[in-house]
N, C-alpha and C positions, 0 to 999 in steps of 0.2 A: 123678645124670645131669645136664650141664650143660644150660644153655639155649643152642642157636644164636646168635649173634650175626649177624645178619641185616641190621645196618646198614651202610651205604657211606659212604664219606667224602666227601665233593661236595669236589671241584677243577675241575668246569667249572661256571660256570653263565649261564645267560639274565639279561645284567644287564636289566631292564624298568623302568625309573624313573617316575615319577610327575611330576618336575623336568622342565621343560623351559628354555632359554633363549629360545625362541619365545614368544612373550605374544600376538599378535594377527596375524589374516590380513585383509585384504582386498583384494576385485577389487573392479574401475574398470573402465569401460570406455574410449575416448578423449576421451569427451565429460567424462569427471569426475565420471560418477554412480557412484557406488560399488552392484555388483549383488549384493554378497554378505560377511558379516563372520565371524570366529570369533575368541572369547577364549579363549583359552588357558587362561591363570593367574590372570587375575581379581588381579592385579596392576597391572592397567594397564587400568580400566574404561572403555575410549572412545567416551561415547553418541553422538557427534557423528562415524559414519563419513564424511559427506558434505563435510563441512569437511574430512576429512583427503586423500578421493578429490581433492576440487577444490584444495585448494593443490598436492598434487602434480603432478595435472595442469599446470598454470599453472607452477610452480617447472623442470616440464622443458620446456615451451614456450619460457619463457622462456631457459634456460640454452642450448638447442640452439638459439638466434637469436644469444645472446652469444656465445658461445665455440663454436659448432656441434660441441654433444656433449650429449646429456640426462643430468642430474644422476640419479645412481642411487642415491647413499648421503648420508644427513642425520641427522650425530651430533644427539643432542637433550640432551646430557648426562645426569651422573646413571646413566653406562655404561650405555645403551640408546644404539641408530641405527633409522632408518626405511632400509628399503631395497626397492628397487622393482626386476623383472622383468619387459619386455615380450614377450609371448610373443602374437604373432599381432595379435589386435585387441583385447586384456583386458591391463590391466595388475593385476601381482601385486607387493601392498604387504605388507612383513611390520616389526612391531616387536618388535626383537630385542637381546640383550646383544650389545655390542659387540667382543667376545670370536669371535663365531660367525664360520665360515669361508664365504667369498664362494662357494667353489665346493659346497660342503655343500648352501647354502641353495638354489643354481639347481639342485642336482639333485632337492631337496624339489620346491622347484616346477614342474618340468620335469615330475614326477609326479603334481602335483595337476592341472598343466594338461591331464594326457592324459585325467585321470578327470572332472574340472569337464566335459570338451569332449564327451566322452563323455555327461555326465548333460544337456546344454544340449541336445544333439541332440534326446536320448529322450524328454524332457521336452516340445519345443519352447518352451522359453525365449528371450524376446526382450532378449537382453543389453544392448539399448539403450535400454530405459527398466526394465527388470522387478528388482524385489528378491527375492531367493531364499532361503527359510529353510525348511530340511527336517532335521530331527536325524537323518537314516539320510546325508543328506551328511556332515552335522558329522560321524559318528563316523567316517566314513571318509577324509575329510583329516586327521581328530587323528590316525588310525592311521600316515597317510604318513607326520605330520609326527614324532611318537614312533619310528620302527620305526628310524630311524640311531640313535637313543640307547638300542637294545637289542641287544645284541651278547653272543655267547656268550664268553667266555677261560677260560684255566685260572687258576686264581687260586693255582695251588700257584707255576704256573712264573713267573706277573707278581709276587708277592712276592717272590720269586730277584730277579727282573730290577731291582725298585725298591728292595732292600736293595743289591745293586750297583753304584744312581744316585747315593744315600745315600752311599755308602763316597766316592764321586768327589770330592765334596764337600771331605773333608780333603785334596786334592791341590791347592797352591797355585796351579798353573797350571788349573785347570779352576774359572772363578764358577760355573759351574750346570749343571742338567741336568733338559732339561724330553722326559717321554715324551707322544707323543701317540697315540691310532688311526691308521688310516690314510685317515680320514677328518677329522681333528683334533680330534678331541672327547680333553678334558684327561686323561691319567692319574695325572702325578706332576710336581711343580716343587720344585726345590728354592730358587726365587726367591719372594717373601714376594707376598700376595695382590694387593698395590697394584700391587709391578712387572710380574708376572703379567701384568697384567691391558693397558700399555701397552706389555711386548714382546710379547705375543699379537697386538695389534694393528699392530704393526708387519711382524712374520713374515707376518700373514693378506697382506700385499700382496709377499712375496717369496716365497713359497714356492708355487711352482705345481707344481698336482695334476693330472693327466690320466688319466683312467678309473684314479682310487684310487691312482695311484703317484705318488709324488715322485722329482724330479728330484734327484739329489748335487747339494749347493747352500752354497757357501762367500761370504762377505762380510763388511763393516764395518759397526757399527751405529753408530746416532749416538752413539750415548755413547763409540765408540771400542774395541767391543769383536768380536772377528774369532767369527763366529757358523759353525757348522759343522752341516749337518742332511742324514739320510741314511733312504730307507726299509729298516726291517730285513723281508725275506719280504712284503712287502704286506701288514701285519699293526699293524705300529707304525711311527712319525716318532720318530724319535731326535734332538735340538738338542743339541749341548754349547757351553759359551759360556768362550770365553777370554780371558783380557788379551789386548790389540794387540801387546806386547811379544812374546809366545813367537813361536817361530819356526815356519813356515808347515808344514814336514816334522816336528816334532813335534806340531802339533794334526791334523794328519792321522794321524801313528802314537797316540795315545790315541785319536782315534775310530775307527779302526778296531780296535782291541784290546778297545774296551768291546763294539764289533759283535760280535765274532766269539765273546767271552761269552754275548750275549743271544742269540746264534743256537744255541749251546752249551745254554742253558737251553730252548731252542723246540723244540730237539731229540731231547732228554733222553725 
C-alpha cells in the first residue's frame, strides 16, 4: 500500500523580508525638537536625533526664504538620502536608500501619521516639547513601515515573466529590461548593480504613480537612451530601454508584444 503524498507545491507566497531600505524614522515638530525616533536596521545608529531634527528644520527655513520652496530630499551619499514629509504640524524625517520611491514613502507615512495622531490624542502627548518612547508604538510603525515589502506573487508565473526579460536581452535593439511592483519595489534588472541603482533614481522622478497605477510613459534619458515603461494589470511596472536610434513605431511594437506575453503568463 502506497503512502499519500500529501504535499503541495507553493507557487504563491507571502514575500515577508526582514530587509528593509528604510534605516531610520523621525518626527520633529516645527520648532526642531525631534518628539519621537525608530531604527530600523541598526545600520545607521544616529544617537544625535536632535541635531538631525534641527538642521532640517533650519535647511527648509532656509530654502523656503531662498527659492520659496522647502527642501524635501538630502542625498548624504554613500546611496542613502534624508527625506522629510510635512504632514499637519509634525514633520516626518526618514533615512533611506536612495533607490526608494517618493511616492511609496508618502504613502508609508501618510499611514504612520494617521496612527502616531491617533496615539498623541489617546495618550495626551504634548508634541511640543515631550519625547515618546513606547515599544507597542515601535512595533506598530515597523509593521506599517514593512507590510509594502510583503506582498503575495506567484512565483511559478514571475519566473515565466523574468526568463522572458532574460531572453530580451539577446535583442540588439532592446539594452535592458527592468520589472518592478506596482509600487516599485525591484524585481529584476538586467542593468548591473552600479547602473541600477542611478537609473532607479532617475525613473523615481519621471515616472508618476497615482493610487498604484502608472501612467504609459515614453522619454530620452540622459545618456540618450529612448526609455519606454508601462503598468501590466496593477500588479507590475515594466521599463524596456532602447538605443535612441531605433525607431519610435518599433520600440512601441516590442513593448507591447513583451506586454501581451506577461499578461499571457498572468493569465495562465
Amino acid at each position: 500500500m502506497g503512502i499519500p503524498d500529501n504535499s503541495v507545491i507553493v507557487s504563491k507566497i507571502k514575500r515577508t523580508s526582514d530587509k528593509t531600505n528604510i534605516h531610520n524614522l523621525f518626527i520633529f515638530n516645527k520648532s526642531g525638537i525631534c518628539i519621537y525616533g525608530l531604527n530600523l536596521t541598526n545600520l545607521y545608529p544616529l544617537e544625535q536625533e536632535q541635531l538631525i531634527s534641527s538642521y532640517f528644520t533650519a535647511l527648509m527655513s532656509f530654502t523656503k526664504e531662498l527659492i520659496g520652496n522647502k527642501i524635501k530630499t538630502v542625498e548624504m551619499g554613500g546611496g542613502i538620502k534624508l527625506v522629510v514629509f510635512e504632514k499637519k504640524n509634525l514633520y516626518y524625517n526618514l533615512l533611506c536608500n536612495t533607490i526608494e520611491n517618493w511616492q511609496l514613502l508618502d504613502e508609508i507615512i501618510s499611514k504612520i501619521h494617521s496612527k502616531f495622531s491617533e496615539y498623541v490624542i489617546k495618550n495626551d502627548i504634548q508634541t511640543d516639547l515631550e519625547y515618546i518612547y513606547d515599544e507597542q508604538l515601535n512595533y506598530l510603525i515597523e509593521d506599517i513601515i514593512r507590510e509594502p515589502y510583503s506582498s503575495e506573487f506567484d512565483l511559478i508565473k514571475e519566473e515565466e515573466i523574468i526568463s522572458l526579460l532574460k531572453e530580451l536581452h539577446l535583442n540588439d535593439d532592446i539594452k535592458g529590461a527592468i520589472l518592478l511592483t506596482n509600487i516599485g519595489k525591484l524585481i529584476f534588472s538586467s542593468l548591473n548593480k552600479t547602473i541600477i541603482k542611478d537609473f532607479l533614481k532617475e525613473v523615481d522622478f519621471r515616472v508618476k504613480i497615482c493610487n498604484n497605477t502608472i501612467l504609459k510613459l515614453f522619454y530620452t534619458s540622459k545618456n540618450n537612451e529612448l526609455i519606454f515603461s508601462e503598468n501590466i494589470n496593477d500588479l507590475y511596472i515594466l521599463i524596456l530601454i532602447f538605443d535612441a536610434k531605433i525607431r519610435f513605431g518599433m520600440a512601441e511594437f516590442y513593448l507591447q508584444k513583451v506586454i501581451k506575453k506577461i499578461i499571457n503568463f498572468l493569465n495562465d
